[in-house]
C-alpha positions in Angstrom: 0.0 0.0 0.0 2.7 2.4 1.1 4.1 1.4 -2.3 1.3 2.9 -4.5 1.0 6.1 -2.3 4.5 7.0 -2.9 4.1 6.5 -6.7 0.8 8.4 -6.1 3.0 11.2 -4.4 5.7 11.3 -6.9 3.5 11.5 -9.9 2.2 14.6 -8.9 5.7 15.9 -8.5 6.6 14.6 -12.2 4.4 16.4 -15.3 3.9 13.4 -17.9 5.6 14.6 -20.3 8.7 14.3 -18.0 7.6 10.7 -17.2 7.0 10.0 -21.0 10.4 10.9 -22.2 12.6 8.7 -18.8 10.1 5.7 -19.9 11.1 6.5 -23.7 14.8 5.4 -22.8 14.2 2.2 -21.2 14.1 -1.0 -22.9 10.9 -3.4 -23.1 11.5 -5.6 -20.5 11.7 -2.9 -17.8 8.9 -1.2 -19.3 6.7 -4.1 -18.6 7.8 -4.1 -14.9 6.9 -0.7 -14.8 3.3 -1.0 -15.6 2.5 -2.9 -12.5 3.6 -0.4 -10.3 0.8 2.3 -10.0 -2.0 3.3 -12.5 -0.1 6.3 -13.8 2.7 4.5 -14.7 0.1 1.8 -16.2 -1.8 4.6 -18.3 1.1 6.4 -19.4 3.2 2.9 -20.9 -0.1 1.6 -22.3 -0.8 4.9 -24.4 -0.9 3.9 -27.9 1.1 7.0 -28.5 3.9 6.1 -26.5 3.9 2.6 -27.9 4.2 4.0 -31.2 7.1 7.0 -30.3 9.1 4.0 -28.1 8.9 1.6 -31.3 10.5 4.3 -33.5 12.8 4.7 -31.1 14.0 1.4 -31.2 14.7 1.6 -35.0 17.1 3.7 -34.4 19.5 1.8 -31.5 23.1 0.5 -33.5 23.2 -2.4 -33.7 19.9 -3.6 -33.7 18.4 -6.6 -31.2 18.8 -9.7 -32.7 16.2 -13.0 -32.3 17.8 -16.6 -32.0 15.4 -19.4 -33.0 16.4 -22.8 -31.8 15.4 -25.9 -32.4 14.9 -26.8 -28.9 11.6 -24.5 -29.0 13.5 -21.7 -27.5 13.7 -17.9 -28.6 16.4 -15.2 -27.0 16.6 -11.9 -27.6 20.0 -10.9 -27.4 20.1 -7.1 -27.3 23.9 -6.7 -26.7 23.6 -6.0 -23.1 21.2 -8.9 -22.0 19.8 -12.1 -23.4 16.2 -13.3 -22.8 14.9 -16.4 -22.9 11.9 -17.9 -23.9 9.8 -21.1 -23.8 7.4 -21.9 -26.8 4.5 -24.1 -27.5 5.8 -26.7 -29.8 3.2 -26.1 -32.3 4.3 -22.5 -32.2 7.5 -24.2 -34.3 5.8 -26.5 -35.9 8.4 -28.4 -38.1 11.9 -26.9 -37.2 11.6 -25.0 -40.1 10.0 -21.9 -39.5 10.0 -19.0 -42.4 11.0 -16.0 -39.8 10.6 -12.5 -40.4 10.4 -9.3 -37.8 8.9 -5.7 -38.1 8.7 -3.3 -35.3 9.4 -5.7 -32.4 6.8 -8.5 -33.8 7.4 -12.0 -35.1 6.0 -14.0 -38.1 6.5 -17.9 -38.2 5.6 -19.7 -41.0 5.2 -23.0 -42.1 5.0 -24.9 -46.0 2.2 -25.9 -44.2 -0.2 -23.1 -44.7 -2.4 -23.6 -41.8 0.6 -22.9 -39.2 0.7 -19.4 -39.3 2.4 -17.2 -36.2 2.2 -13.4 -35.4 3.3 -12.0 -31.8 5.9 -10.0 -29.6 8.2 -12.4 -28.0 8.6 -9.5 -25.3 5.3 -9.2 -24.4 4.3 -13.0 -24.7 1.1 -12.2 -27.1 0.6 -14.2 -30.0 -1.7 -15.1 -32.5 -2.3 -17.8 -34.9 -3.8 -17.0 -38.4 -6.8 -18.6 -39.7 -6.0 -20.9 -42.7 -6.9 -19.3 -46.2 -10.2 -20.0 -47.1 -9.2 -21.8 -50.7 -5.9 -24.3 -50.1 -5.1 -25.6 -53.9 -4.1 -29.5 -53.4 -0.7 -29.1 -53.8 1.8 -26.1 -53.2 5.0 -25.4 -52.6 6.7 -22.1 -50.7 9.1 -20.0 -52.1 9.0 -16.6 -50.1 7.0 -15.3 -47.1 6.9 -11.4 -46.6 5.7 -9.2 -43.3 5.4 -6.0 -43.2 3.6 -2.5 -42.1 1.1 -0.1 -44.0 1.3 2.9 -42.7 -1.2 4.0 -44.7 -4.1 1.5 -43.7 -2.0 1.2 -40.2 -2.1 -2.4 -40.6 0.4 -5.0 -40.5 0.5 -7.7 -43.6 1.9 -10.9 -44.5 2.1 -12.0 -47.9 3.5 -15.7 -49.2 3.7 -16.7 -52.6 3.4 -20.4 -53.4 4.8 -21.9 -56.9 2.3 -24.5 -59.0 4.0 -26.9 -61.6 7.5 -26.2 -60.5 8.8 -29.3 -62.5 6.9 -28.6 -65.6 6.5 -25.9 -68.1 3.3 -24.9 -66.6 5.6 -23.5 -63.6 3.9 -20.4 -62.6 3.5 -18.6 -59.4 0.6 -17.1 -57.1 -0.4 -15.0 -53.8 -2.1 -14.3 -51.3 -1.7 -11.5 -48.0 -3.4 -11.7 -44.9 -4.2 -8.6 -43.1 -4.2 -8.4 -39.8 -7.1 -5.4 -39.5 -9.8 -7.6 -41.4 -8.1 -10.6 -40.1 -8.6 -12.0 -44.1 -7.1 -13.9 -46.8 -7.2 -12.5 -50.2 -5.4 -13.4 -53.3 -3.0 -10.7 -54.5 -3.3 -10.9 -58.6 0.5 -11.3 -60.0 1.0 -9.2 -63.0 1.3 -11.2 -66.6 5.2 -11.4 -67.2 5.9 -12.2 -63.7 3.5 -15.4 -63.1 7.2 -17.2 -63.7 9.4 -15.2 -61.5 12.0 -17.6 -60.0 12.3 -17.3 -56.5 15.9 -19.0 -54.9 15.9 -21.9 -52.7 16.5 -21.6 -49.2 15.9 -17.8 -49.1 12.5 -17.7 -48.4 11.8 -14.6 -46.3 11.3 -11.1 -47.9 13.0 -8.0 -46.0 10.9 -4.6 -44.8 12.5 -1.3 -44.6 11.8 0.5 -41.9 12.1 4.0 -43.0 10.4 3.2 -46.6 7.4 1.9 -45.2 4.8 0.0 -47.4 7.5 -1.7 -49.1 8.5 -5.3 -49.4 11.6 -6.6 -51.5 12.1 -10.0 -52.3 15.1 -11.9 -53.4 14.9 -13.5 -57.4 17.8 -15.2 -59.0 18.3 -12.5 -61.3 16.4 -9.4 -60.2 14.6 -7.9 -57.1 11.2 -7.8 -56.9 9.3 -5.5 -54.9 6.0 -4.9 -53.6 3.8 -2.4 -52.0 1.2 -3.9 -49.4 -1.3 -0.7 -49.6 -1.6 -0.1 -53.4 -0.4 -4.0 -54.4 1.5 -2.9 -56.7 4.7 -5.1 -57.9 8.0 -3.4 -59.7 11.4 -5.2 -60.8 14.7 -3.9 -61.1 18.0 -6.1 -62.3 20.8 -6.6 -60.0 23.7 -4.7 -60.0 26.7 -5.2 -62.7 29.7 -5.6 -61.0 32.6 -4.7 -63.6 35.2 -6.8 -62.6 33.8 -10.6 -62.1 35.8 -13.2 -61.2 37.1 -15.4 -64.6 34.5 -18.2 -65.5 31.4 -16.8 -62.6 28.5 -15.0 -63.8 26.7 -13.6 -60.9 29.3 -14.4 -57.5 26.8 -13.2 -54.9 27.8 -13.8 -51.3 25.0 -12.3 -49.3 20.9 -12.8 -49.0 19.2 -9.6 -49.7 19.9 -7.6 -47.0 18.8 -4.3 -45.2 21.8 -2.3 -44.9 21.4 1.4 -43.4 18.1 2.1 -44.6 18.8 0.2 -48.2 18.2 -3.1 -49.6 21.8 -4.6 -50.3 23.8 -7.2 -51.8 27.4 -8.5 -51.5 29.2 -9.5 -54.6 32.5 -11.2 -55.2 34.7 -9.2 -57.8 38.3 -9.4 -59.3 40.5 -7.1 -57.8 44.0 -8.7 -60.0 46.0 -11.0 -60.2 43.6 -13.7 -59.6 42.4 -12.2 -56.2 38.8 -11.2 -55.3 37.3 -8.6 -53.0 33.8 -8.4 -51.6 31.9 -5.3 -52.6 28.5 -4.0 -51.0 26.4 -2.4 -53.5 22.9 -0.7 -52.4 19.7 0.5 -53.9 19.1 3.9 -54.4 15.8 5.3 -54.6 12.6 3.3 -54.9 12.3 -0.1 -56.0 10.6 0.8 -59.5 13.4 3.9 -60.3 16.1 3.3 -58.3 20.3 2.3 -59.0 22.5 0.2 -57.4 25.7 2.2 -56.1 29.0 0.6 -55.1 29.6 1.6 -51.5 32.2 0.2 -50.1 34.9 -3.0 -50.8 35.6 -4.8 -47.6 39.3 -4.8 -47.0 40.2 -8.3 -45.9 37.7 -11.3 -47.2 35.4 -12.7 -45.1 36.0 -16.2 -44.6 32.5 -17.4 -45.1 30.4 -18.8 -47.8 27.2 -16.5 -47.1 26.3 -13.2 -45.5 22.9 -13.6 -43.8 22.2 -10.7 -42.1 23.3 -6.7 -41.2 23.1 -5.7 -37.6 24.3 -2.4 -37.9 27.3 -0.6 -36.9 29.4 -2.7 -39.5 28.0 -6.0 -37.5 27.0 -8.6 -39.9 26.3 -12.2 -39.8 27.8 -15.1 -41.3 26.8 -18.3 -42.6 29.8 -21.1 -42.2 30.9 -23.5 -44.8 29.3 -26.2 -42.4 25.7 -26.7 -43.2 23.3 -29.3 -40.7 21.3 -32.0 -42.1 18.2 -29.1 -42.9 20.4 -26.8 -44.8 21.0 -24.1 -42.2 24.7 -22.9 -41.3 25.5 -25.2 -38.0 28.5 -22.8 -37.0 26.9 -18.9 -38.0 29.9 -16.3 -37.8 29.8 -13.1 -36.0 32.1 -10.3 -38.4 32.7 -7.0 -37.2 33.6 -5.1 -40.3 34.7 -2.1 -39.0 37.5 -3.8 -36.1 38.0 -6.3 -39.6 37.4 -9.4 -37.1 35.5 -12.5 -37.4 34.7 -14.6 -34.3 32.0 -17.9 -33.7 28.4 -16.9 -33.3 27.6 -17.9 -29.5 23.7 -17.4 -28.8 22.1 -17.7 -25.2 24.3 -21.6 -25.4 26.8 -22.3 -27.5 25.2 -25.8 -28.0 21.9 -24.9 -29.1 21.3 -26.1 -32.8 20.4 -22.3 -34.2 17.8 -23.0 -36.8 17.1 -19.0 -37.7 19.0 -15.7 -36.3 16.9 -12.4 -37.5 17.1 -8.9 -36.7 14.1 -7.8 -34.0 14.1 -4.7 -32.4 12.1 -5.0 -29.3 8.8 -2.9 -28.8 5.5 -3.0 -26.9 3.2 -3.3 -29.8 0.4 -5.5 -29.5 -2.3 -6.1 -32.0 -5.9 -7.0 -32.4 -6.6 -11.1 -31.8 -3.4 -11.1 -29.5 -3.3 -13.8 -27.0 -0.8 -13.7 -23.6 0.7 -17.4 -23.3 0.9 -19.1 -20.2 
């Protein structure tokens, strides 16, 4: 009791706007401390426009939190200062081989099966499972999941595209979003020319730009394609053209797509002379319809890996090993540090936990319609 009438008594001694902006600074987890301790503190955390302001916020920490998914049913958020662990339903990761994608502090898994469907913040322990798509066609195939915000319709989307006749000449492919508002499955109509876009295996999640919101970009073999979840509207633009390729290699890419300061990015392998090769980032410029790919940087010693997954910020990237396990993930991920030009093992809450996805998550309170707290 004495507890609540001091808070009582130092609220009135602190204007809100005061208490709004020391709450601003802390992270999630203390946050949700916080709104057990007095009403005040309750109404001022739950306010949608603080919720909004702290997520934003969050954007812009260097480097950015990152989500380990293991495939002992256990997330952590790592976000460079401490590591939290969680328990999940099995069902939650249903397979061990979860399509993962973050925006603003929430989580989508997703399954070839297309009735195990996950959205929730791992912070807050809310989660929701999507209702299966009315229509299921009697056999599919997944190529690339997408989940995003539309800051226009201020609704969060996820969008998967399935591929019919992939072993035939009738190969073409289809999609379908879910929105999270109307809490509905709709087909997405995919423009005639790019019915037989070919997506790559084993890259089957689509990356969101924070600060070019609507947007999703997703990975082809030889182009990017791009698309807006408020108007539905998909563009195409070619990779870059390195100049200097390695002798007898077409197209040496070393990274996934990546989100790299704002930009969607790629890593290329070029010839630098005398039969050596440098790794070059190149970014796109611009929007996705009328942008160019600029050169920004060559990194001065190699990187001894065979893939570049993921950008953390602050020149932090992650690494996929030469090793692969038996479900074609990298068993031994790589931590670089480009600007200190160091590479060490990637070591996650335990070093012997079998890491089945690592994604970038920057934590937030959001919390969405259809949300359910788990035990």
């Amino acid at each position: 009791m004495a507890r609540r009438e001091n808070c009582k008594k130092n609220n009135s001694e602190l204007p809100h706007e005061l208490m709004f902006n020391i709450f601003f600074l802390l992270p999630v987890a203390t946050l949700l401390r916080c709104k057990s301790v007095c009403k005040t503190w309750l109404s001022i955390i739950s306010d949608p426009r603080f919720v909004k302001a702290h997520c934003i916020e969050s954007q812009k920490r260097q480097p950015s939190s990152v989500l380990e998914v293991a495939s002992d049913d256990q997330l952590c958020i790592d976000n460079h200062e401490t590591k939290t662990l969680f328990e999940m339903p099995e069902e939650y990761l249903y397979g061990k081989s979860p399509f993962v994608s973050s925006c603003n502090g929430l989580v989508c898994f997703a399954h070839h099966d297309p009735r195990v469907t996950y959205i929730g913040n791992p912070m807050t322990r809310q989660f929701k499972k999507l209702p299966s798509p009315p229509k299921e066609p009697d056999s599919r195939l997944w190529r690339m999941v997408g989940f995003g915000f539309d800051d226009v319709s201020d609704d969060y989307k996820f969008i998967r595209f399935f591929v019919k006749g992939i072993h035939s000449r009738s190969y073409r492919i289809k999609a379908e979003m879910y929105s999270v508002n109307e809490d509905t499955w709709k087909e997405v109509k995919v423009p005639e020319g790019l019915e037989k876009f070919k997506f790559p295996l084993f890259r089957g999640v689509g990356i969101f730009l924070p600060d070019q919101t609507r947007v999703l970009y997703f990975e082809g073999f030889h182009e990017l394609l791009s698309f807006d979840l408020h108007d539905e509207v998909f563009r195409v633009h070619p990779f870059p053209k390195p100049g200097k390729l390695p002798a007898g290699q077409g197209k040496p890419i070393r990274s996934s797509l990546l989100e790299f300061e704002g930009s969607v990015a790629k890593i290329y392998e070029e010839s630098s002379g005398d039969d050596e090769t440098v790794l070059s980032l190149w970014t796109l410029d611009g929007d996705c319809g009328n942008g160019s790919w600029t050169k920004q940087f060559n990194f001065e010693d190699h990187i001894k890996n065979d893939h570049v997954t993921l950008y953390l910020g602050d020149g932090q990237f992650v690494v996929a090993a030469e090793n692969y396990d038996r479900h074609g993930y990298p068993s031994e991920p790589i931590f670089y540090y480009h600007k200190k030009k160091h590479a060490k093992e990637y070591l996650g809450a335990s070093p012997a936990r079998e890491l089945i996805s690592v994604v970038k998550c920057n934590e937030s309170l959001v919390s969405l319609k259809g949300f359910k707290q788990l035990e």
